[in-house]
C-alpha positions as CSV (number, residue, x, y, z in Angstrom):
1,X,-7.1,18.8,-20.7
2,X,-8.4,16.7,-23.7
3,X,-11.5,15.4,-23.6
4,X,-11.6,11.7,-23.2
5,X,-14.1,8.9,-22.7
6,X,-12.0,7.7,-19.7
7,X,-14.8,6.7,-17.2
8,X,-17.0,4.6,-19.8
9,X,-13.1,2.7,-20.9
10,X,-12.5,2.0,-17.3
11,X,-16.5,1.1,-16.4
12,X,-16.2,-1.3,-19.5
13,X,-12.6,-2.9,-18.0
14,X,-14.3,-3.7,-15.3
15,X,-16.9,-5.0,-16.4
16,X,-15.0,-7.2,-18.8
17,X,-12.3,-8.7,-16.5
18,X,-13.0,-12.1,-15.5
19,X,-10.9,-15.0,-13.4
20,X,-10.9,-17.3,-16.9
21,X,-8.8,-14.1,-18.8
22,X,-6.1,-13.9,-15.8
23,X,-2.9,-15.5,-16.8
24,X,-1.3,-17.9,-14.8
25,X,1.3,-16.0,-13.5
26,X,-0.9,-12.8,-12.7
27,X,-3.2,-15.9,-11.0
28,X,0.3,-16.4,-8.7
29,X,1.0,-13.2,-8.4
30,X,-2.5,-11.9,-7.1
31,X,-2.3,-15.1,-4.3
32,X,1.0,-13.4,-3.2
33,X,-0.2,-10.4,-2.7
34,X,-3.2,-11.8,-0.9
35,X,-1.0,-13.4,1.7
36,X,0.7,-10.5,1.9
37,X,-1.9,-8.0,2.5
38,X,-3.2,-11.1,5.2
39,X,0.3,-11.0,7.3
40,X,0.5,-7.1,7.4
41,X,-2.9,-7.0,8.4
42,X,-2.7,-9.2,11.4
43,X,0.8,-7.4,12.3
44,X,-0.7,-4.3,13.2
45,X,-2.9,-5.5,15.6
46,X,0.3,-6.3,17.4
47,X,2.3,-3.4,16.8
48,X,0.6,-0.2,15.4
49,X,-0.6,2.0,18.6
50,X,-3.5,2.9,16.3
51,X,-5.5,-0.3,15.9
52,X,-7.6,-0.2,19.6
53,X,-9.0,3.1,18.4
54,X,-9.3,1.7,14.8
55,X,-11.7,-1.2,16.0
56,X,-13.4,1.2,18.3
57,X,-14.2,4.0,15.6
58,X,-14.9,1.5,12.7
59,X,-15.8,-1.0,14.1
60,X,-19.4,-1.0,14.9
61,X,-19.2,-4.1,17.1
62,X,-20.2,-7.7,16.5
63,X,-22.5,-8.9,13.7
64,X,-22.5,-8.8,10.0
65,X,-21.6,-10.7,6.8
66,X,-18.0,-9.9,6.6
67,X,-14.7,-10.8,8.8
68,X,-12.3,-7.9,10.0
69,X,-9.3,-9.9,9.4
70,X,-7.5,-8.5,13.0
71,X,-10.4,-9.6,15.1
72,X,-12.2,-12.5,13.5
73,X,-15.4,-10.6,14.4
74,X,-18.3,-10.4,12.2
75,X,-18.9,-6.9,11.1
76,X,-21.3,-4.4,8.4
77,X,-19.3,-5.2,5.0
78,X,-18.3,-1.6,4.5
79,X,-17.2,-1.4,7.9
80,X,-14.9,-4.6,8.0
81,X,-13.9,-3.2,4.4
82,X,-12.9,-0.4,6.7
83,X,-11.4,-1.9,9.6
84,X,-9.4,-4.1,7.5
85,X,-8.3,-1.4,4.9
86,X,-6.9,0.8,7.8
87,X,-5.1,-2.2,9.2
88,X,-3.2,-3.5,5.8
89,X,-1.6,0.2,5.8
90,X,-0.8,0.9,9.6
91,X,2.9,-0.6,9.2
92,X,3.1,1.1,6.0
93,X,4.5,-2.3,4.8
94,X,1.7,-3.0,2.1
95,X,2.4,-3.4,-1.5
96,X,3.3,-0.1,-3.7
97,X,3.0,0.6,-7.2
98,X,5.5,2.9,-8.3
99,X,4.7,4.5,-11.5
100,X,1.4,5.4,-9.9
101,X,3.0,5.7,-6.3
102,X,0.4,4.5,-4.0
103,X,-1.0,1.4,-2.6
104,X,-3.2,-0.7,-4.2
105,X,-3.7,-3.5,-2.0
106,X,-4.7,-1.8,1.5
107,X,-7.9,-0.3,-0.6
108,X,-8.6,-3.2,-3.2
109,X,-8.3,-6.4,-1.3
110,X,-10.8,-5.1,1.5
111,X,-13.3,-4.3,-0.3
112,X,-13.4,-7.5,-2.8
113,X,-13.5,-9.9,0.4
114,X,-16.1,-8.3,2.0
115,X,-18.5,-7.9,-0.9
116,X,-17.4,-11.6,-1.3
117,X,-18.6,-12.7,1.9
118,X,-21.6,-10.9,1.7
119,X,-22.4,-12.3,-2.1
120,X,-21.2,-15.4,-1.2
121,X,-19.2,-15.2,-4.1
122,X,-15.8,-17.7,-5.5
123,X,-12.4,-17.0,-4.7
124,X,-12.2,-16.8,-8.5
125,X,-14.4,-13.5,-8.7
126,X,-12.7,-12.3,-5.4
127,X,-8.8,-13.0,-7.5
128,X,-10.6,-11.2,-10.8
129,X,-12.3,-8.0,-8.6
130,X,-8.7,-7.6,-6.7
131,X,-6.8,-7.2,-10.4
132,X,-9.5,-5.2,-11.6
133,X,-9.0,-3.0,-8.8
134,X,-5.3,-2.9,-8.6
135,X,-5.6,-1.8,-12.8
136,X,-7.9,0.6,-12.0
137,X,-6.2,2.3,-8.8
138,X,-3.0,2.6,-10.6
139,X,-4.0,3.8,-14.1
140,X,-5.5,6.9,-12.0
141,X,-2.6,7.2,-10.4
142,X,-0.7,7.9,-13.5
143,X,-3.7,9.6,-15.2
144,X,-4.0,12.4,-11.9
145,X,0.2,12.6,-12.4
146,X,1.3,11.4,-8.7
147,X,3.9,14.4,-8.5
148,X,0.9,17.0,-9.2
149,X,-1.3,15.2,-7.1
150,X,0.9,15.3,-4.6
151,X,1.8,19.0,-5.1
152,X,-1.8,19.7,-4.1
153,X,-2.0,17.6,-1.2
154,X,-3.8,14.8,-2.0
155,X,-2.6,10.7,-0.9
156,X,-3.1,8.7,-3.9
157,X,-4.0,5.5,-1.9
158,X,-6.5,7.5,-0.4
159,X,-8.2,9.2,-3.3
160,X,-7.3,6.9,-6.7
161,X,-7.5,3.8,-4.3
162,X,-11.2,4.9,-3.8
163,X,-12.0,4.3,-7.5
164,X,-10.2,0.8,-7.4
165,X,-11.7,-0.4,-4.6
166,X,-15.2,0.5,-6.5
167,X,-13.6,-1.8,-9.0
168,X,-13.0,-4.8,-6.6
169,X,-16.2,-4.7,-5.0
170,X,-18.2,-3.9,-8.1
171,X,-16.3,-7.1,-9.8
172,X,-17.5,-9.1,-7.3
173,X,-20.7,-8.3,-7.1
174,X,-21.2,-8.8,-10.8
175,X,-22.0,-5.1,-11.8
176,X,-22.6,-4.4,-15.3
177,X,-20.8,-1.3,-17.3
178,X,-23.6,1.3,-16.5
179,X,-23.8,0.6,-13.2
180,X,-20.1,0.9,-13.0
181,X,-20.4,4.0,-14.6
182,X,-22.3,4.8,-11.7
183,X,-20.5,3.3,-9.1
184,X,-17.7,5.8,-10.1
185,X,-19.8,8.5,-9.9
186,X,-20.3,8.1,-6.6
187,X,-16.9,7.5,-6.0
188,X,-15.7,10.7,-7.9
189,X,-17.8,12.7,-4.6
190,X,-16.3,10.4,-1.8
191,X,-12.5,10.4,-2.9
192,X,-10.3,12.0,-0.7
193,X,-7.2,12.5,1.5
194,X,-5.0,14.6,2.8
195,X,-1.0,15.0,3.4
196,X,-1.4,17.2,6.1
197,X,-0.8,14.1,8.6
198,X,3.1,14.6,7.7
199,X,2.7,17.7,10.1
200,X,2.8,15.8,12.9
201,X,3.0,12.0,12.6
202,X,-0.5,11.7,12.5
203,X,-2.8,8.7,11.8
204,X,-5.1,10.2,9.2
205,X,-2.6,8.2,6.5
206,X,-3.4,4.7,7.8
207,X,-7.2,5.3,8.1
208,X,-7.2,6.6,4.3
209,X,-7.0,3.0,2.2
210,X,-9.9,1.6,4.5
211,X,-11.8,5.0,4.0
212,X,-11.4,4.0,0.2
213,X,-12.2,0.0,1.0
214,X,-15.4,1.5,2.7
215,X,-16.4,3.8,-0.2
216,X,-15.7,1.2,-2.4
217,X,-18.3,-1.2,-0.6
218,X,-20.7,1.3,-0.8
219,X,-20.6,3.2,-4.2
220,X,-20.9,-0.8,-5.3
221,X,-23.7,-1.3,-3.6
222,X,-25.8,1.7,-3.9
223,X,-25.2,1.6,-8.2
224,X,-26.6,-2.7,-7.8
225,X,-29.7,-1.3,-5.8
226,X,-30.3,1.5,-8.8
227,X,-28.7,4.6,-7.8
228,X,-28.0,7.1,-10.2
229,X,-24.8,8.3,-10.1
230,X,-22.6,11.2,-12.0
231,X,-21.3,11.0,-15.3
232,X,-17.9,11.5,-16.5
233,X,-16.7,11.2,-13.3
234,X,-13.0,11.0,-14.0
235,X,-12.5,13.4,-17.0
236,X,-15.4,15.7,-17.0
237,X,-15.5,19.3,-16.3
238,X,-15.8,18.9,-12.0
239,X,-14.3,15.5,-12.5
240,X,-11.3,13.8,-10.8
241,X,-8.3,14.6,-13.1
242,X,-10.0,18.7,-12.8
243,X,-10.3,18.8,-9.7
244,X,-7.3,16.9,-8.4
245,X,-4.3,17.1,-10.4
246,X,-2.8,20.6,-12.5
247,X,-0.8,18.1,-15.1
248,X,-3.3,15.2,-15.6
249,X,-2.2,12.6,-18.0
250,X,-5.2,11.2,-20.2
251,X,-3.2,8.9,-22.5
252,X,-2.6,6.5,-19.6
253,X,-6.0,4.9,-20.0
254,X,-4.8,3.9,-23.3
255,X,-2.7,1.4,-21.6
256,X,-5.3,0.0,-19.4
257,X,-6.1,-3.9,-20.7
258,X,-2.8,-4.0,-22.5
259,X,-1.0,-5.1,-18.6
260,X,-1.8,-6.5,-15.4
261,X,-0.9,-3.6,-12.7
262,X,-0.6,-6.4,-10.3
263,X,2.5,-7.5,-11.7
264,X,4.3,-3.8,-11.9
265,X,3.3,-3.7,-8.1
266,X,6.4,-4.4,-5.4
267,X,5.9,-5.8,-2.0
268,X,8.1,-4.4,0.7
269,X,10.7,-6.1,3.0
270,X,11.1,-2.7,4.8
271,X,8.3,-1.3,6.6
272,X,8.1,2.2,5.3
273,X,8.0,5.0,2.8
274,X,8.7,3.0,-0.7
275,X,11.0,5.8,-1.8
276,X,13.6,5.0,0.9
277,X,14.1,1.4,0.1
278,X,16.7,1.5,-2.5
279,X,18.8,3.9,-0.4
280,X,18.2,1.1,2.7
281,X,19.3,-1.5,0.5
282,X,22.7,0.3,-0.2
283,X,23.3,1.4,3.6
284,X,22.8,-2.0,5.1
285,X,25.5,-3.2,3.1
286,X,27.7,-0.5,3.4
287,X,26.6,-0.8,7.2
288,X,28.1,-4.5,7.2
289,X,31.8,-3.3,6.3
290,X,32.0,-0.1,8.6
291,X,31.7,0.2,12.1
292,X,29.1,3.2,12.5
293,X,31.2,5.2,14.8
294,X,33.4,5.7,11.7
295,X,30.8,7.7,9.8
296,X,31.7,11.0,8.8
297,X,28.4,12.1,6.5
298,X,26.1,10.5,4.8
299,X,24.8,11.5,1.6
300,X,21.5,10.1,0.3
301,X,20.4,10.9,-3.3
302,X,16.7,10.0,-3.8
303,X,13.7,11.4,-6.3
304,X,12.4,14.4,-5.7
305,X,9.1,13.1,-4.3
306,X,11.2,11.2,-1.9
307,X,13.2,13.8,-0.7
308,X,10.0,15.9,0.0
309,X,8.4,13.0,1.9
310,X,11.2,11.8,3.6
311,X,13.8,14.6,3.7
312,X,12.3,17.6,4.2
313,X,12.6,20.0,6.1
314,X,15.6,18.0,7.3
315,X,16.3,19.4,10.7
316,X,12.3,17.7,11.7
317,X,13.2,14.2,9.7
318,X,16.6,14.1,12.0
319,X,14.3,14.1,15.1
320,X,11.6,11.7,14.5
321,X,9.4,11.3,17.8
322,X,7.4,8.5,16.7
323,X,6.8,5.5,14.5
324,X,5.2,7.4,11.9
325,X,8.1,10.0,11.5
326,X,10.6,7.1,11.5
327,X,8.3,5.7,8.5
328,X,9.4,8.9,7.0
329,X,12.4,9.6,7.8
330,X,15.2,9.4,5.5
331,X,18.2,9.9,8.5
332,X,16.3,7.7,10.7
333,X,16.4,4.8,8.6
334,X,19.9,5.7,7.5
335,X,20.9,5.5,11.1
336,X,19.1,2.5,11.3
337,X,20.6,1.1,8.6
338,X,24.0,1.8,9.6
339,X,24.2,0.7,13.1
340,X,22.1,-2.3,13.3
341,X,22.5,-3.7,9.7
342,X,18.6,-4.3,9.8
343,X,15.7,-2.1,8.3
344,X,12.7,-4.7,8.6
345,X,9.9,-4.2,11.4
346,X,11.6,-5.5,14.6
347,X,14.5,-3.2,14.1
348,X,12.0,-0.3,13.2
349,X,9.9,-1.1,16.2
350,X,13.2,-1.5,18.4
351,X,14.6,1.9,17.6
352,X,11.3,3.4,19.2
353,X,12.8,3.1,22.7
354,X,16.0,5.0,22.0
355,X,16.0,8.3,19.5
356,X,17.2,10.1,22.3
357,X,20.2,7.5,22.0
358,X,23.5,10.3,21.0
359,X,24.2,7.4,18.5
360,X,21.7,7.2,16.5
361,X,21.5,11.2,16.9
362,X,24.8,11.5,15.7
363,X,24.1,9.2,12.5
364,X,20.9,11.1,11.7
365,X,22.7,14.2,12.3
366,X,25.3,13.2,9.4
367,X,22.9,12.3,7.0
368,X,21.4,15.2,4.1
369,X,19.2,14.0,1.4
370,X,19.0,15.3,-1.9
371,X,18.1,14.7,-5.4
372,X,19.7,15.2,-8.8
373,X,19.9,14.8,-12.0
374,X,21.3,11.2,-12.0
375,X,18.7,9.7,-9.6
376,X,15.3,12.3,-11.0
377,X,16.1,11.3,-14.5
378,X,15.2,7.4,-13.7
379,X,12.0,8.4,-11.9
380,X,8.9,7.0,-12.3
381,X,10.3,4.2,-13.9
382,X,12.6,3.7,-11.2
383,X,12.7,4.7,-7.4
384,X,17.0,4.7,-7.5
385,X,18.9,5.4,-4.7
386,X,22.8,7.1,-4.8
387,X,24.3,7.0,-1.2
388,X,27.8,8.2,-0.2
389,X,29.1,7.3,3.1
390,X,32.5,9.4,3.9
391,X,34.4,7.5,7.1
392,X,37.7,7.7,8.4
393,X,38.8,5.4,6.4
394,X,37.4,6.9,3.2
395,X,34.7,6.6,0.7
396,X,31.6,4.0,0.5
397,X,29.5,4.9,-2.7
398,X,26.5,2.3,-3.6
399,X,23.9,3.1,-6.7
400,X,20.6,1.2,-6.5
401,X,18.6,1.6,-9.6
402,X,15.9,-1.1,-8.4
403,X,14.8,-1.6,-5.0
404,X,14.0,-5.5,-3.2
405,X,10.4,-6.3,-3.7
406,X,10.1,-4.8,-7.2
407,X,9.0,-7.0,-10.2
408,X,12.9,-6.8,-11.5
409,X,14.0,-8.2,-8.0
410,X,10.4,-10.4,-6.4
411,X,10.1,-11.8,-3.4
412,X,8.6,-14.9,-4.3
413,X,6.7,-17.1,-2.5
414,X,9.5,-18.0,0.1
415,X,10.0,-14.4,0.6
416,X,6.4,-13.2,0.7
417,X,6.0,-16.2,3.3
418,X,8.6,-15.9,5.1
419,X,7.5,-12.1,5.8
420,X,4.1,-13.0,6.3
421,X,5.1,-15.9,8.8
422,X,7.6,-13.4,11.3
423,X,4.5,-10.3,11.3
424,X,1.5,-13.6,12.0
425,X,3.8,-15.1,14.8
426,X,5.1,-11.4,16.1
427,X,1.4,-11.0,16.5
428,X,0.7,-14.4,18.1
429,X,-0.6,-16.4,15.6
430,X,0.4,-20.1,16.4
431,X,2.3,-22.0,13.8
432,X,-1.0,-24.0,13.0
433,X,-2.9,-21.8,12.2
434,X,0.0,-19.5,10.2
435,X,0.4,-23.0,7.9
436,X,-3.4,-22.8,7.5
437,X,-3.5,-19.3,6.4
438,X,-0.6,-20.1,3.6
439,X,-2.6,-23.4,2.4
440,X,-5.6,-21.7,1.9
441,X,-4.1,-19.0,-0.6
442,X,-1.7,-21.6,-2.0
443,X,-4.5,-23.0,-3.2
444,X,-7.3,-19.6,-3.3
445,X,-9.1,-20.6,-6.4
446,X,-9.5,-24.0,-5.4
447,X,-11.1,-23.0,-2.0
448,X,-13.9,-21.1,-0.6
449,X,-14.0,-17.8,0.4
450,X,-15.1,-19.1,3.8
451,X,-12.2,-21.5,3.9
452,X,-10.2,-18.5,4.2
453,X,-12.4,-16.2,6.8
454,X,-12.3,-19.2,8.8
455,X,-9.2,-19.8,8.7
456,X,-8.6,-16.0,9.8
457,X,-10.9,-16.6,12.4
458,X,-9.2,-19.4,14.1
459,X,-5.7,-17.6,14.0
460,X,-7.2,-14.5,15.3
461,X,-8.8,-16.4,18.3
462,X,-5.6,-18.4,18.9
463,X,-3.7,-15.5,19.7
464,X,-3.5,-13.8,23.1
């Protein structure tokens, strides 16, 4: 690999990003994705079986600086950075970067609020930390090459989204380029996580971005107080792209300060894995001229990485036994698709009580995924979807180059409230307090920090 000066670059980005630089449409952007990390956050305390044993691992009970956003309780910074990190990602419904694929928000937005809290810092330095971070995240995402990365079994939300949540927190707290130099040093020994949950469905994935939220906190913290950490800790000889990738990519850091990864970062109307989307798009409106009992076979034609996340080895993703194997399960949400002409989180969540139905078996059972030429030779750039229905009544073919929730096709605000407002009242967050929440980041730079913990902390007492 070339050598490169990538960790002094990034250390200096950092250090040189500021709420006065952001444009006024990165400003709107970054409020979106607040609100949106704020609604998927409160949703899983409803409806991910993993948040009671979330609270109780992480948690470390009451008292603190910071706010777990599910809760309202007062916790250790790096431990509500954790709590809340692991919460933002349990519906896999946070926001996704593509080029990079991972998630930036779930491990960046944590950790900038609760060194905020703790600093007592502006809502200005909180909006300039979480772009930082989602730069910083993404750029090693295309540096460590996510297909590589993810041939050695590594989660890029997980281990890049440990260097950009160093980013948010050590934005807030006002770090200068050394000690971001050192902050990533620490982070370069902390970064981690494992694909092995796709074995068995298990939770390891949602616990990873507030593993990275909680490193962040602390790498932060210990470089303010002094600490010494190691150098070159993204492209030196034991560094991150060595250690964690066989095709790294240096020359993305040349693109880092030239764009805002913020706005190349989709949110999701679908709760689950990104690289199904395009393909749902297409079978909910083939879904809405066919009755499903016509279905023959279903072809869907996805990236590579998509078909080894989601379709393989496709006689386990055609019998999905629980939520996170539906998240990850190209026939599931094909059947889905197809028979209820829905994809979002009640339908998901719905489904849960019958994959024994013979139905949806049936539809799950007709569906292969592949890859070719045609769809691979868009990726990164794009996630497209091909899908082929065959029916009794003949062929249904629909090509989806970009998927909803992607910069090409937003949701804007009415969409990003509108999804925020059904996962805050699912989870029993009265209509009060749901307008509250949306004020306060309509207007984030001209509040307080504790305008919006507050505010968090009177809809999470509100509900039952």
């Amino acid at each position: 690999m070339p050598s490169t000066d990538a960790t002094a670059r990034v250390a200096a980005h950092c250090a040189e990003t500021s709420f006065a630089g952001l444009p006024a449409d990165v400003r709107e952007k970054l409020k979106r994705h607040l609100l949106d990390y704020l609604g998927v956050t409160l949703g899983a305390r409803e409806h991910a079986e993993s948040t009671s044993s979330i609270l109780a691992g992480l948690g470390g009970g009451e008292g603190g600086e910071a706010t777990a956003i599910g809760t309202g309780e007062r916790r250790a910074p790096d431990r509500a950075a954790a709590v809340n990190g692991a919460l933002a990602h349990s519906l896999d419904f946070d926001d996704t970067h593509r080029e990079s694929s991972l998630h930036p928000g779930a491990p960046v937005i944590p950790a900038a609020l609760a060194v905020a809290e703790r600093e007592g810092a502006t809502t200005e330095r909180v909006l300039a930390g979480v772009s930082a971070g989602f730069d910083v995240a993404c750029v090693l995402g295309r540096a460590v090459n996510p297909d590589a990365h993810y041939d050695r079994g590594f989660h890029g939300t997980a281990t890049c989204g440990t260097f950009g949540a160093i980013a948010a927190a050590g934005v807030v707290a006002g770090l200068s380029a050394d000690e971001f130099e050192s902050a990533f040093g620490v982070g370069g020994s902390q970064a981690a996580g494992s694909l092995q949950f796709l074995s068995n469905g298990a939770w390891n994935k949602r616990l990873h971005p507030g593993l990275a939220a909680r490193r962040g906190v602390t790498a932060a913290s210990l470089a303010a107080a002094g600490f010494r950490g190691a150098d070159e800790a993204i492209e030196g000889e034991y560094g991150f792209l060595n250690g964690y990738t066989g095709d790294p990519n240096p020359d993305a850091f040349d693109r880092l300060g030239d764009e805002y990864a913020v706005m190349e970062t989709a949110l999701k109307p679908y709760p689950c894995c990104r690289y199904m989307h395009a393909a749902i798009d297409a079978l909910t409106e083939i879904g809405e001229q066919i009755p499903p009992s016509a279905v023959n076979s279903v072809v869907v034609d996805l990236p590579e990485p998509g078909v080894r996340l989601t379709g393989d080895p496709i006689e386990r993703k055609r019998r999905p036994s629980n939520f996170v194997d539906c998240q990850f399960s190209m026939p599931f949400a094909s059947a889905l698709a197809l028979s209820t002409g829905e994809a979002g989180l009640e339908a998901f969540l719905d489904a849960q009580t019958r994959l024994d139905d013979p139905d949806l078996r049936g539809l799950m059972d007709a569906t292969d995924v592949v890859s070719t030429e045609t769809v691979q030779s868009l990726f990164p750039d794009q996630w497209a979807a091909r899908v082929v229905v065959e029916t009794d009544g003949g062929t249904h073919e629909r090509f989806v180059e970009t998927a909803l929730g992607e910069p090409e096709k937003p949701l804007g605000w009415d969409g990003v409230t509108e999804k925020f407002e059904s996962l805050a009242r699912s989870s029993g967050v009265g209509e009060d307090a749901r307008r509250e929440l949306v004020g306060v980041v309509r207007e984030f730079e001209d509040r307080s920090v504790a305008d919006l913990t507050d505010a968090v902390r009177r809809a999470a007492v509100a509900a039952p």
